[in-house]
N, C-alpha and C positions, 0 to 999 in steps of 0.2 A: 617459451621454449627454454629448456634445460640445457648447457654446454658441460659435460664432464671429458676428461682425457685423464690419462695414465702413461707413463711408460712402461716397455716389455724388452725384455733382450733375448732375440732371436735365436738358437746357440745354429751354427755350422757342423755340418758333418767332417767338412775337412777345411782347414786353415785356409782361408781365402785373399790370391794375391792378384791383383790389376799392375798394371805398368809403374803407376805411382808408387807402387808399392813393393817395389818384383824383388828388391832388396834387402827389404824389411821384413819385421817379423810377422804382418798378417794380420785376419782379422779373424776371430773365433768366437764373437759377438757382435752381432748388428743389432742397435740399441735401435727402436720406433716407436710412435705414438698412437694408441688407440684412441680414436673418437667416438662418443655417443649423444644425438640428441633427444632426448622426448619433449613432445610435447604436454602441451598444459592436458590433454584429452588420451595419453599415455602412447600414444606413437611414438616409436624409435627407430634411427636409424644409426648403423657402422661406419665409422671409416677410420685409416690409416696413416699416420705421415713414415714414410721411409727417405729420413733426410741425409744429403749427403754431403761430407765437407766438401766436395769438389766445386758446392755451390753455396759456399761459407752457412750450411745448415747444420743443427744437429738436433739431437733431444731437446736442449735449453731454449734454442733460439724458436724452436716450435711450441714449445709450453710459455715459452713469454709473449707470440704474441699471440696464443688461443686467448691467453689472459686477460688479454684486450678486448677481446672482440663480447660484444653486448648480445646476448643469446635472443635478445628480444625483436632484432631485428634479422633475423633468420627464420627462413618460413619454408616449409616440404612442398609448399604451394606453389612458391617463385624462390629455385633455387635460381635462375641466370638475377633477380633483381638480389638476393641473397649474396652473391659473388661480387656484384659488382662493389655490393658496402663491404666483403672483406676487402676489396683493391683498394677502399679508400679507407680504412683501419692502417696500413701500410702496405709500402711496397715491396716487391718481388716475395719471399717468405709461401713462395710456393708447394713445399713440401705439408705445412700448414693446411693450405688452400684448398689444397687435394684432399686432407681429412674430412675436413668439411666438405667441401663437393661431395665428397663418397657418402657420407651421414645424410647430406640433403634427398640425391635422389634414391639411396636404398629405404629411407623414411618414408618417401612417399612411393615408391614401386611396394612396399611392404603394405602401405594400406591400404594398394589398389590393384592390389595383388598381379601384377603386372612385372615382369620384369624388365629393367633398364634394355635390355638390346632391344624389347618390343617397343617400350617410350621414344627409342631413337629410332625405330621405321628401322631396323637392321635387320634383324631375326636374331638367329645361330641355326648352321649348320651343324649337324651332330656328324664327326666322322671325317670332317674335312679337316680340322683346324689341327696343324702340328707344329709344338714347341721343340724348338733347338735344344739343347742338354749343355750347361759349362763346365770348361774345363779351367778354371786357374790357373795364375804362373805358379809353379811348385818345379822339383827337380824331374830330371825324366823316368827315373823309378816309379816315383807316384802319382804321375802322369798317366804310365801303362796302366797302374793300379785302377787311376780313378776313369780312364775308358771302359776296361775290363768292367769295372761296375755299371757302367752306362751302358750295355750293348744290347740293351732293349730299345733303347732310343735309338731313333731313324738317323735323326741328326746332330751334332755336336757342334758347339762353338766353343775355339780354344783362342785363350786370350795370349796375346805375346806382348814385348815390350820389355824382353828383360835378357838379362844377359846369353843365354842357353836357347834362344828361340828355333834355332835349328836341331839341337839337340831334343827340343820338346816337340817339334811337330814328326821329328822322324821316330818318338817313342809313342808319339801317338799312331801312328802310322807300322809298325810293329805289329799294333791291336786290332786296327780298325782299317788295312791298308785301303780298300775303297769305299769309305762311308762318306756322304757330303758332310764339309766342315765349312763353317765363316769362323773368319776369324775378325779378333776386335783388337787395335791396337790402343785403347784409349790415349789417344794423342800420342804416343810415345816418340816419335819420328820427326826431328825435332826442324828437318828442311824439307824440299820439294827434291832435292837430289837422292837423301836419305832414303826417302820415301818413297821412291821408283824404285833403287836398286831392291829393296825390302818386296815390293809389287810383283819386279820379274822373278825373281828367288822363288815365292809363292805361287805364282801362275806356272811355275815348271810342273805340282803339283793337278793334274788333272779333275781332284776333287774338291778342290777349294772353290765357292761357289761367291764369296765376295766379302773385302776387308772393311770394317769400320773403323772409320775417323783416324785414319793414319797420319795425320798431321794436328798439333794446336788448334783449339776454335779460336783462341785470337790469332790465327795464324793470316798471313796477308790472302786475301781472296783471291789473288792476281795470282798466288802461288799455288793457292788449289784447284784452281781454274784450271793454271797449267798441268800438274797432276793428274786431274781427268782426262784431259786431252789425250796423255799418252799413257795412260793406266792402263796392263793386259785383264783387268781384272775391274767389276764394277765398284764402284766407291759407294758410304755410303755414312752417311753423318750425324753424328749422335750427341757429342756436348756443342756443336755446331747448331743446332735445330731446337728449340725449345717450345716456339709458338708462330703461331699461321703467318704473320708478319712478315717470317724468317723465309719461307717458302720459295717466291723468288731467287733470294741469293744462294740459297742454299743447291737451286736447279743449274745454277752457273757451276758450282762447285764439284756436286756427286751425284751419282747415278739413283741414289736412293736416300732415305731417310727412315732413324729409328727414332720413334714418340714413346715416350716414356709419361706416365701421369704425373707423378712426384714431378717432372719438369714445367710440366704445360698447365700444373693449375688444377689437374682432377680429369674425369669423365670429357667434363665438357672444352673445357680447353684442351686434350687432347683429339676429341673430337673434330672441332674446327683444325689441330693443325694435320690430319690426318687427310682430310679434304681438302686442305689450302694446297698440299705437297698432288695429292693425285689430279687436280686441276693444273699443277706446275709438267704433269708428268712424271713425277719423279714414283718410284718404286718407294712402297711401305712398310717397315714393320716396327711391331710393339714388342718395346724393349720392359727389362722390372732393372730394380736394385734386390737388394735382399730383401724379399717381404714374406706377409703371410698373406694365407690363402684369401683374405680381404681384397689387398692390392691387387692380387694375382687373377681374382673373377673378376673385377671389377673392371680389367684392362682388358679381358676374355671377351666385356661385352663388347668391344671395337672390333672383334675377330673380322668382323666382315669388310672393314674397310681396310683389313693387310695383305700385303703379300706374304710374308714373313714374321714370324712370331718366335719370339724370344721369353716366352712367359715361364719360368724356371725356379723363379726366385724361392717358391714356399720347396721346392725340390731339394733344395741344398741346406735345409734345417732339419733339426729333429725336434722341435717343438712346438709346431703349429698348432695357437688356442683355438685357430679354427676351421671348420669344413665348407667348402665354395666348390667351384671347378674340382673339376678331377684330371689325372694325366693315366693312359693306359698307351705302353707302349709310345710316347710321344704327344700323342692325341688326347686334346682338348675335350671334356665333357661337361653337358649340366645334367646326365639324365640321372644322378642318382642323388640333387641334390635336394634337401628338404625342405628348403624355405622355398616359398613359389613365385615371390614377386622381389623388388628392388635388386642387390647385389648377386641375391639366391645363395647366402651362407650365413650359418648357423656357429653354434660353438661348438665344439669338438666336447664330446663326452668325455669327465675329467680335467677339463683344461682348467 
């Protein structure tokens, strides 16, 4: 087996700011890793790392340790035995993990022309599956702006965490006054006291459908226990939730959970923590970072085991080298794609 990678920088449509960042100047490139394997018999497979500093990753620390890893023990055959020698090449460096996991089974769904949601016993429903739309911290000018451009989509998620948060949900609301919205605080909410008044404020809103990770994930449990208790609104946990493990505590804590691949490892560990959470009970959906259309099918094949779907990420660039899923109107597609088995994407003509 052959291991090559490359990095790509994603460009943004519009400056993109989360809570950590609500004061800063933004991000206008998301730098990621494409992976390819072939084999010695010329099978290949895709995949992507979209790493994030919030989980001390980036380009470098994903190119140093593809660099390690011995291509020779990597097989399209046994990607779970394949995974387990990346966990003992080193630990965590899961944004990595997930390229490869991606490369493993689109390698082998490509030459058994099968595609991954059929390998996992899932399906895809054509018609059911709809992606939320984000909104960024940005001022409330361009807030109206970038609803106004979103008003094909069903749904919206607007991120807060910054200074003008009331100013930004009531300019989205200008636009959109009854559209459902979740909104994502990425931790911003720095108590359990904060964090209520911030809940009730929100739930005065009648179409606010549910807040993610309104508290630190190193936040004490005992605090976000308390939190759900009297939260008017469902909670629901995303730098809190990584892998299946986590499932348990995380059912103490929130009403739901977002699974992200870049976090759990790939396909298949977001798999297992998608199960591990609906055997807790807990309410599901698949979240992205900024990615292309790779990450973004690739997470499409779990549609069936979410509640909720967050898949956006290739939505908010203008340069995607590649073609996967489609979004019409919100709604999740494979019927027009052209590859037939593994991720089911191709390269964008020109890219």
């Amino acid at each position: 087996m052959e291991l090559k990678f490359w990095p790509f920088d994603l460009k943004l449509a519009h400056t993109w700011r989360i809570a950590d960042s609500a004061n800063g100047p933004g991000k206008d490139v998301y730098p990621v890793v494409f992976v390819e394997l072939r084999s010695a018999d010329g099978r290949t497979g895709l995949g992507e790392a979209a790493p994030s500093a919030r989980y001390q990753e980036n380009v470098q620390t994903v190119q140093a340790f593809l660099k390690q890893v011995d291509a020779a023990r990597l097989s399209f055959e046994g990607a779970a035995a394949s995974m387990r020698y990346l966990d003992a090449v080193a630990a965590g460096n899961y944004a990595a993990k997930t390229a490869v996991n991606l490369a493993l089974l689109d390698g082998w769904g490509r030459h058994t022309r099968q595609p991954v949601y059929d390998y996992l016993k899932l399906g895809f429903a054509e018609g059911r599956h709809v992606t939320s739309f984000s909104i960024g911290i940005d001022t409330p000018e361009v807030i109206r702006q970038k609803v106004e451009t979103a008003a094909h989509y069903p749904v919206l998620k607007l991120k807060l965490g910054g200074p003008r948060d009331k100013e930004n949900l009531a300019a989205l609301r200008d636009v959109a006054p009854k559209k459902p919205v979740r909104v994502d605080a990425n931790e911003a909410w720095r108590t359990k006291e904060a964090a209520l008044k911030k809940l009730e404020w929100l739930a005065k809103d009648d179409h606010v459908q549910f807040v993610e990770q309104p508290m630190p994930a190193e936040a004490d449990p005992k605090a976000m226990a308390w939190l759900k208790e009297r939260s008017p609104l469902p909670l629901f946990g995303d730098e809190s939730y990584h892998h299946a493990d986590a499932a348990p505590r995380c059912a103490d804590c929130f009403h739901g959970v977002n699974i992200k691949l870049v976090k759990s490892g790939g396909i298949s560990g977001a798999y297992e923590a998608l199960r591990a959470a609906r055997r807790q009970g807990l309410k599901t959906m698949i979240g992205c970072m900024i990615e292309s259309s790779v990450l973004i099918s690739a997470a499409a094949h779990l549609a069936e085991l979410a509640d909720y779907l967050d898949l956006d990420g290739n939505l908010l660039i203008t340069n995607d080298p590649y073609c996967g899923v489609t979004t019409s109107k919100g709604t999740l597609s494979f019927r027009t794609a052209e590859e037939p088995g593994g991720l089911r994407v191709t390269k964008r003509p020109g890219a």
